[in-house]
C-alpha angles and dihedrals in degrees: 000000000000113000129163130260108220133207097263119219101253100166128055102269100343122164095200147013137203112239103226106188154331114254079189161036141250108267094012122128129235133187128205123315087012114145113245103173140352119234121210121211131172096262109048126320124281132215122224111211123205115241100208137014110277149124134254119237099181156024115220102171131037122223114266099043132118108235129196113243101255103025121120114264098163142006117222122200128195113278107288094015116152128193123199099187115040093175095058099044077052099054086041086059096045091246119136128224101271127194114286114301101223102137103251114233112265106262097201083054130089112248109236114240119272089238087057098047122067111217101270084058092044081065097269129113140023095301087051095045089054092041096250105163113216133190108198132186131178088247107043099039109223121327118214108227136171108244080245099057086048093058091040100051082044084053096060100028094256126145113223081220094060091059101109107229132014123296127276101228124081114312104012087297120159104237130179097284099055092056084044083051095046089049093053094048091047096051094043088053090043100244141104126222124305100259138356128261102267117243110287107255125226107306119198092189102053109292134122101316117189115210117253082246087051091220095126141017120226119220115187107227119266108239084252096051080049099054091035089062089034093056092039098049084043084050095050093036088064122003113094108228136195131168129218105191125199137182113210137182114250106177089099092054094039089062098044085061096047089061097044089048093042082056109029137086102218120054117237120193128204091264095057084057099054088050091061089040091056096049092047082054090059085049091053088037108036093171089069099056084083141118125212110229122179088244106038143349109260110221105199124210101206126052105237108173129189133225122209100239111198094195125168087263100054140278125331145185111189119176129249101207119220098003098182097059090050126100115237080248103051082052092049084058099048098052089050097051094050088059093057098043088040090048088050102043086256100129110120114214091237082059081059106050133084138009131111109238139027132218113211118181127185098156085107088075092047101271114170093197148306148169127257134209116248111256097232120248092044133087099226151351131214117219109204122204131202126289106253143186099234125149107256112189114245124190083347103302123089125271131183115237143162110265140196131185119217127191124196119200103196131188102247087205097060100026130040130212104259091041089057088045097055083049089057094047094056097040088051091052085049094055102045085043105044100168084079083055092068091043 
């Protein structure tokens, strides 16, 4: 029987959300745990997963638009099911006869060159009126793919025409697991896809545009590069930083993590140690576990911390809860597990919210050391350098040791100067001393 698909609330106490994209067609069937629809919020895009096996009969929404939690976008119908009369089963449902359905090109996503697209992708013909999206060669003929798959094989410099065998989803079409898939097989063989996407061409509908001097190419912002600079220039307009900076000796904690590593099944990195420093440091320091509203100070229980997260959609915080209960493994996995998911679109709002302090690391490209902005509505973030060989002085005479600078950027409304000192100093014996760090 036809029901209607809703715009589901996918953010804490939002009115409205942005309707990414269609994962599929008008008319197309679909089984359990496919994806129908991404949802964009202003934190990261959200897939939205079919419940049952259906079909969709029809399109309510077209990408692009800003729907109101709650209001029709779609109506499903059980596998197989046909409707003559799709005004009447509108009318039946309360829904009133919208503009045409066809899904609208993304606008925050390079077109593909008209030598690369066959018609029907150029926005011609029955696939491109449904919002099938195609990827056609000379060789290969035209290839039938969901608009998710597209932007996921992009993402990873694959060619829809370089997966080996047809799609797994309805009719042969390539759907988000086989370029999953694709990726995987790719990674395990170490190698990426066969060519890059070609540049994006002169777009007169948003897309990557190139100068007529052809000195620079514009790229419109994506919704999440939006609400990243919109949230950081809100953090730095009225947050009042301030930045306490150490340098501490890691060669004990380099080789704590050689041995767990030698011995355990699941691989930790240095990051995933900080982070379990920085929460025992809250432990050791619970005033600091805090964030600054305009009405009270919140003290939290529990210790969630956040990881900077640079995935192919954007950046991204999402939030490790009760960090202090946690095994250094347990943490290892999770934040695995949130660069795939962020990589893929995956994150869920509820992994975004919350916690009082991030932890950001670039010391894996070689970066000495630098300070971060708060993420609002957080207390502090920690900037971790690289870990570096530099002379440390030892009983007064000069050593050689393995080095690593850290920068704190503290609210200074929530959090004052000698209480972030005495954090800092705690986090700095925990690293030198790793062992605390597992107690």
């Amino acid at each position: 029987m036809a029901h209607l698909l809703r715009m589901p609330e996918v953010s804490a106490n939002a009115a409205e959300a942005v309707l990414g994209e269609w994962s599929l067609a008008e008319l197309e069937p679909f089984v359990t745990d496919d994806s129908l629809a991404v949802i964009e919020t202003d934190k990261a895009a959200v897939e939205i997963e079919a419940e049952a096996d259906g079909v969709v009969l029809k399109l309510l929404v077209t990408p692009g638009a800003s729907v109101e939690v709650g209001a029709p976008i779609a109506v499903l119908g059980e596998p197989g099911e046909v409707v003559a009369d799709m005004a009447a089963m509108l009318a039946e449902l309360g829904v009133e006869e919208r503009t045409p359905s066809r899904p609208a090109e993304r606008r925050d996503v390079p077109e593909p060159p008209a030598e690369g697209r066959s018609a029907a992708g150029a926005g011609s013909g029955p696939q491109a009126a449904s919002g099938v999206a195609t990827d056609a060669t000379p060789e290969h003929g035209r290839i039938f793919s969901s608009p998710l798959a597209r932007r996921l094989a992009r993402d990873a410099d694959l060619q829809l025409a370089d997966l080996t065998g047809r799609g797994s989803g309805p009719g042969g079409r390539v759907v988000r697991r086989d370029v999953e898939a694709a990726i995987e097989t790719a990674r395990q063989a170490g190698k990426r896809g066969s060519a890059s996407a070609p540049p994006p061409i002169t777009s007169p509908n948003g897309a990557a545009r190139r100068a007529a001097s052809q000195d620079y190419l514009e790229e419109p912002h994506s919704r999440i590069r939006r609400a990243v600079a919109e949230r950081l220039t809100q953090s730095k307009n009225t947050i009042p930083h301030f930045y306490l900076k150490a340098v501490c000796e890691v060669d004990g904690l380099m080789a704590l993590r050689a041995e767990a590593n030698a011995n355990g099944a699941v691989k930790i990195s240095v990051n995933d140690l900080i982070v379990k420093a920085v929460a025992a440091a809250h432990r050791a320091v619970p005033e600091m576990n805090v964030v600054y509203t305009e009405s009270a100070m919140r003290r939290y229980e529990h210790v969630d911390v956040a990881v900077a997260i640079a995935s192919q959609r954007g950046l991204v915080t999402p939030v490790l809860r009760g960090v202090d209960r946690l095994p250094v493994t347990a943490i290892a996995s999770i934040v695995r597990e949130f660069v795939a998911n962020a990589d893929q679109g995956r994150l869920a709002p509820s992994d975004l919210d919350g916690g009082t302090i991030t932890v950001t690391n670039l010391g894996m490209f070689g970066t000495a050391e630098f300070s971060a902005i708060i993420n609002p509505p957080q207390s502090a973030i920690l900037a971790v350098g690289a870990a570096r060989p530099g002379v440390v002085v030892r009983d007064g005479a000069p050593a050689v040791a393995t080095t690593m600078a850290l920068t704190l950027s503290v609210d200074h409304r929530a959090i004052d100067g000698a209480l972030a000192a005495r954090w800092m100093a705690a986090l700095v014996s925990l690293i030198e001393h790793p062992l605390q760090i597992l107690i």
